[in-house]
N, C-alpha and C positions, 0 to 999 in steps of 0.2 A: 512162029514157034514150030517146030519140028513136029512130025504125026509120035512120032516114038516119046515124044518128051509129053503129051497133048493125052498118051493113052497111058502113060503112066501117074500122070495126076488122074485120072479118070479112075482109075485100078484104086490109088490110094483115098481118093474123096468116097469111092463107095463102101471100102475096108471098112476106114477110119469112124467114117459118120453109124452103120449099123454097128459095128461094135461099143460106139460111144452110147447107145438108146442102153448099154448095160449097167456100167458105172456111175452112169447118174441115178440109178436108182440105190443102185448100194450103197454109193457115200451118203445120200438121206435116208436111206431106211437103217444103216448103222447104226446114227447116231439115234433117233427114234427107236430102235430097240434099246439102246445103253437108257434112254427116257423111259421106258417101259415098265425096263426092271428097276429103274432106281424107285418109282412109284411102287412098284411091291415091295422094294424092300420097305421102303420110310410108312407105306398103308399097310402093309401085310395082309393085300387084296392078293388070294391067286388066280383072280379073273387078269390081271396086270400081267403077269409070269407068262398065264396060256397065251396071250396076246404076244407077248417075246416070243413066244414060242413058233406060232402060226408064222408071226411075219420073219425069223430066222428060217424058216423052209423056203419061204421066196427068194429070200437073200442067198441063201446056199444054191438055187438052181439059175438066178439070174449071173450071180457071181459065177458058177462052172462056166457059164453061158460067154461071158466077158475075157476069160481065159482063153478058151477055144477060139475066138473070134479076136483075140489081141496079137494071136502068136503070130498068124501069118504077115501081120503089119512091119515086124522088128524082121522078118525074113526082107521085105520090099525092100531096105534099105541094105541090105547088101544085094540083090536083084537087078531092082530100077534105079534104086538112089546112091550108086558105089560114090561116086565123084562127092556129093554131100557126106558119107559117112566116113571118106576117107577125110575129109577137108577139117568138117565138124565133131568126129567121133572124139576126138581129144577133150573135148569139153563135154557135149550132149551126153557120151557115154559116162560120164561118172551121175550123172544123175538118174538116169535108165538105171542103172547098178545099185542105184541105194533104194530105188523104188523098188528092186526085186528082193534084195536081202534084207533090208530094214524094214517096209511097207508089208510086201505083198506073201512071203512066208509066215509073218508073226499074224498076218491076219488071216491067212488061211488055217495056221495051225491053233489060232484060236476061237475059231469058227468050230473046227471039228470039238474041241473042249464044249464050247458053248452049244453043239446040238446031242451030244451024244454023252456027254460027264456031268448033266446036273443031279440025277442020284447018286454021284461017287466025290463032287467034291465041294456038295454042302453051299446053303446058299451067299453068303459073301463071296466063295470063290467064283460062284459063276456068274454073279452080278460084274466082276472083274472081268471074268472075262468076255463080257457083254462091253465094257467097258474097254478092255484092247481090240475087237474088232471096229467097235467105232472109231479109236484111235486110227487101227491099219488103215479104214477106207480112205479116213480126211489123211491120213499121213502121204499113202501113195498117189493119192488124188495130189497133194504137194509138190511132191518131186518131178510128176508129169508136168503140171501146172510152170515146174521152174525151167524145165528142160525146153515148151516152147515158149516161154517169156524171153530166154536167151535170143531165141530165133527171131522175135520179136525187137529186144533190144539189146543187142550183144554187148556185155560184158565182162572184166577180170579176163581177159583173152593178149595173147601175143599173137602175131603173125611169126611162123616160121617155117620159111620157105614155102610148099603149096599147102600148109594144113595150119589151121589156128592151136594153140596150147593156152589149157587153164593155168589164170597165174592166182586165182585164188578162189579156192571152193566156198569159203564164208561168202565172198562179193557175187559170186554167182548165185547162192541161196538166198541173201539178201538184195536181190536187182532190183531196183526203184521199178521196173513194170509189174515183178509180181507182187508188189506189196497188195496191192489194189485187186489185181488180175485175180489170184487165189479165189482169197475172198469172193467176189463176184460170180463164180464158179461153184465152189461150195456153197451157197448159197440158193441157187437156182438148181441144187442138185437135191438141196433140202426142201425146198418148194417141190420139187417131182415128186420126193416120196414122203411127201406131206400128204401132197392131193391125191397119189394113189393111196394112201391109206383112209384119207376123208370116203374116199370114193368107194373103195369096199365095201369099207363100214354104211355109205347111204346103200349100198346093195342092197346088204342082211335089213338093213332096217326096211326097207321098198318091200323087201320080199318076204317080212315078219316072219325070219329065219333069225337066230344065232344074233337075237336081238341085243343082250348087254353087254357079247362083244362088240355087237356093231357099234352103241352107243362110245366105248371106249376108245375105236379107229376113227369114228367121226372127231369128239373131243379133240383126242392129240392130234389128229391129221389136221383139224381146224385153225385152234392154238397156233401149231408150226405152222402154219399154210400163209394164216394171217402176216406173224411175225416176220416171215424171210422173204412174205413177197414185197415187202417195204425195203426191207434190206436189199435185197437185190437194187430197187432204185436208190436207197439211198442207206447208209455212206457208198456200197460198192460197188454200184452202179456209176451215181454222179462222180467219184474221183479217181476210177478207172477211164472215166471218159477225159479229165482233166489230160491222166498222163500217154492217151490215147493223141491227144491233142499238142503236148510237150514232144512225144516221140516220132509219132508217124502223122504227119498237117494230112497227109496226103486222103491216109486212111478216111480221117477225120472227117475230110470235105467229099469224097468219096459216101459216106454215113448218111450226110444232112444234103446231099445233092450241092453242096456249096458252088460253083463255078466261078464269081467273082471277091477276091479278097474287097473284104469289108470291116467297118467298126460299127460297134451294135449288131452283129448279125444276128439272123432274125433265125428258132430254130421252126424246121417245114416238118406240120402235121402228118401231112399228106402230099402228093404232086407225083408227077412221073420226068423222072431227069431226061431232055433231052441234049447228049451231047452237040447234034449238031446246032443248033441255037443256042447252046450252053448256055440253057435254063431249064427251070422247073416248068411243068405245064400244070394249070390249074392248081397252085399250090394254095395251102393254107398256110400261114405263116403267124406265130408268136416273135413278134421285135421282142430284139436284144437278148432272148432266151440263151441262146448257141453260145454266144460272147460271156455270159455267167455263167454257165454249164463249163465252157470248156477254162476261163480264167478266175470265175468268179468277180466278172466284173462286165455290168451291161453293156460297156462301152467299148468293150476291146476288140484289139482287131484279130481276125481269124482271116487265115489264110484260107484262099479258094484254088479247084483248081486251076485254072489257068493261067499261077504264078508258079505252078508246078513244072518240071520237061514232060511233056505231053508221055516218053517211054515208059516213066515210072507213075504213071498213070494206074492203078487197079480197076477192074471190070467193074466199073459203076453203076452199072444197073444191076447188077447180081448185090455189091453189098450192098447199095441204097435197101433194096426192097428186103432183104434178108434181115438190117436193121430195124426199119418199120416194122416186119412180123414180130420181131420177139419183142420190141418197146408195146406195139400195139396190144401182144399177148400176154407182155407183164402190168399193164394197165388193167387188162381185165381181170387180170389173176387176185388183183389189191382189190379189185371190186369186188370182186366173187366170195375171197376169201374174208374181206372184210364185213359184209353181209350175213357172211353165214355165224362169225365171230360173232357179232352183235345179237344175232337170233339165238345163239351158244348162251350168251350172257343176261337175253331176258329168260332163257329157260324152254324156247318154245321150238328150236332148232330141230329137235328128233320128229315133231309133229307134224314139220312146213313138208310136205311130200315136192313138192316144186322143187325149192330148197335142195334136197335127196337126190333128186334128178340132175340138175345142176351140177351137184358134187358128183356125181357118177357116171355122166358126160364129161366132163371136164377132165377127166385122168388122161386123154392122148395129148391135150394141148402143153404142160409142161417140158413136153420130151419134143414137143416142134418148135416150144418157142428154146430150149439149148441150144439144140441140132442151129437154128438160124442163126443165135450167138457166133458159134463157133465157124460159120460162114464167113461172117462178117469179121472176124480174127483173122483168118486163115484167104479167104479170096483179097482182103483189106491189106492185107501183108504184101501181096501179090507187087511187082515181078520180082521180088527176093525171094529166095528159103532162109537164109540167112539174112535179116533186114540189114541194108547197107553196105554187106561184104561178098556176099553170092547167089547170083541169078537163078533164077528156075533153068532156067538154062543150060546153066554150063553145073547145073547137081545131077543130073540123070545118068544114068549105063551106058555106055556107047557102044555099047555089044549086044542091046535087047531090040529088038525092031517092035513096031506098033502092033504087028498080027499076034508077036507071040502075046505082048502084053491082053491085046484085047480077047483071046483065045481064054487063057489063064481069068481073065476077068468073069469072061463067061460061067467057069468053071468056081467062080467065087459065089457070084450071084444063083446059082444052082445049089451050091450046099448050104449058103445061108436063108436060102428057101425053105432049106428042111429044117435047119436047125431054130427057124423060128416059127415055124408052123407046130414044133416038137414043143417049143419053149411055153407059146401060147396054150397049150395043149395041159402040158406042165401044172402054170398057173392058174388055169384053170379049173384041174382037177384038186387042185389044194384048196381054192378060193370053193368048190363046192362043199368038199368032204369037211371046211369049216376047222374052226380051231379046235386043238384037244385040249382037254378039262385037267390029264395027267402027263409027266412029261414022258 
């Protein structure tokens, strides 16, 4: 693969991935605020409100945060990615365009309603509009979600002459990949800002500070935290993997180290794939697991690599291990949060200081086990940009060379230095000054 093509994925994998640690928090902390407020309204606790409140100022500085740090990405593709945006823009772009006018305005300009108009428009209105920015996040979280499903499994598309055309925008919104894919996404973004609100809340409670808010961010962080880290494996986990399985084998046996097509296969714990023995080393293995996972049936047969052409091959060792982390870390996530759920439910949860600790440790590992997710999407895809119709290859600039891109990279990782050393900073200072009592 060419140096210029090798430093423009490098440029976009560090963009992409530090701006994504943004919107995974807001599409869950959205909807957990619209949860917040709807509890003050049906209690008419305004301990509930202040808590909307507090966690609306994270969301307003992480959200600027996601902005700043999105716009240079939609620049790369006309930069590095012309030959892709010329090819795919016919389609990709109507979905990029609805995410901006439909999503990502109505949730900005309801965000400013919801921090700055709840003494002007009374409180149904602004339960409402607690309730359209939870809409905005999960909406524009959609249209992104549909734009790479496309790339994933291309759809409602004509070939005409060197560039694809959409032949239909309902087929492309409805792609049999994101049925599954969305979900699964949202989900694990509602788990992050589950467990960073659990995990506040065990702060103030550790540090017998801003105690019956804390109690209120443990509760709901808990609740959520429990409920969506099951979801994530299951439905949205288990039947994205199905049609992970239906669409890309390749991916799939890339995931589970697979190398020989088999029936019954067995899903691997643990192991380290070694291509040249095209085997697992040291594996642990549950028979028949892979084969029900991926068909729903113990028996069936799942393709391996080496019934694949060795080109279309993805970097196997990056997704194998990138899958393991985040399976590994949503296994812990069910245990953690299901423990703390149960300690919630005998009542003794605020007392277990362990417990507190746990939940308050626990807040970086949601956003590394995404970040792996979406490895495993995106290296798993690999050698397509477009699965089945265009190579990584032949999508890049031909008129940007390796220096300038890695020069300009330089200059990326330099500003996004500051802007999260600023961000941390940010959060920090809200997270001490504690919730306000009045809006």
């Amino acid at each position: 693969m060419p140096d210029a093509v090798v430093a423009a994925r490098w440029q976009f994998a560090f963009t992409i991935m530090f701006h994504y640690l943004f919107p995974i928090l807001t599409m869950g902390l959205g909807v957990l605020i619209a949860v917040l407020k709807t509890i003050e309204m049906r209690s008419g606790n305004p301990l509930y409100g202040a808590a909307a409140r507090f966690w609306a100022r994270i969301f307003a500085i992480t959200f600027a945060a996601g902005v700043v740090t999105g716009i240079p990405m939609e620049f790369q593709f006309g930069t590095n990615w012309s030959r892709f945006a010329r090819y795919a823009g016919p389609v990709v772009g109507q979905t990029l365009f609805m995410e901006g006018v439909f999503a990502f305005f109505a949730e900005s300009s309801l965000l400013g309603v919801f921090l700055f108009g709840e003494s002007r428009i009374g409180r149904r209105a602004h339960w409402l509009a607690a309730m359209g920015v939870a809409f905005g996040a999960i909406l524009s979280g959609f249209f992104i979600v549909a734009t790479n499903a496309w790339m994933q499994h291309p759809v409602a598309y004509g070939i005409a002459g060197d560039h694809v055309e959409l032949t239909s925008l309902w087929g492309l919104l409805s792609n049999p990949y994101v049925r599954w894919q969305y979900p699964h996404v949202i989900s694990g973004a509602l788990v992050t800002g589950a467990m960073v609100m659990a995990g506040i809340g065990a702060y103030y409670l550790l540090a017998r500070r801003d105690e019956a808010m804390g109690r209120i961010f443990v509760r709901v962080g808990v609740a959520s935290g429990a409920i969506f880290a099951m979801t994530s494996l299951f439905p949205t986990g288990a039947f994205h993997g199905e049609n992970i399985t239906r669409f890309q084998p390749a991916k799939m046996a890339a995931m589970e180290g697979l190398f020989k097509t088999q029936e019954g296969a067995p899903l691997a714990i643990i192991g380290m794939p070694d291509r040249e023995r095209q085997e697992l080393m040291d594996p642990i293995y549950v028979p028949g697991v892979l084969s029900y996972l991926a068909y729903g049936n113990f028996s069936a047969r799942v393709t391996g690599l080496n019934d694949i052409p060795e080109d279309l091959h993805p970097p196997i060792e990056i997704v194998y291990y990138a899958y393991h982390i985040m399976v590994g870390l949503g296994t812990i996530f069910i245990a953690v949060m299901g423990a703390a759920a149960f300690l919630l439910w005998r009542g003794t949860l605020f007392d277990r200081r362990g417990m507190l600790w746990v939940l308050m440790l626990a807040m970086p590992f949601p956003y590394i086990a995404n970040e792996a997710g979406w490895v495993v999407a995106e290296a798993g895809r690999q050698p397509w940009t477009v699965y089945g119709l265009q190579r990584v290859v032949n999508a890049s600039s031909t008129n940007v060379t390796a220096g300038m891109t890695y020069f300009t990279l330089l200059g990326f990782m330099g500003l996004y230095l500051v802007l999260g050393v600023l961000y941390l900073l940010l959060f920090a200072r809200i997270v001490n000054e504690g919730p306000r009592s009045t809006p």
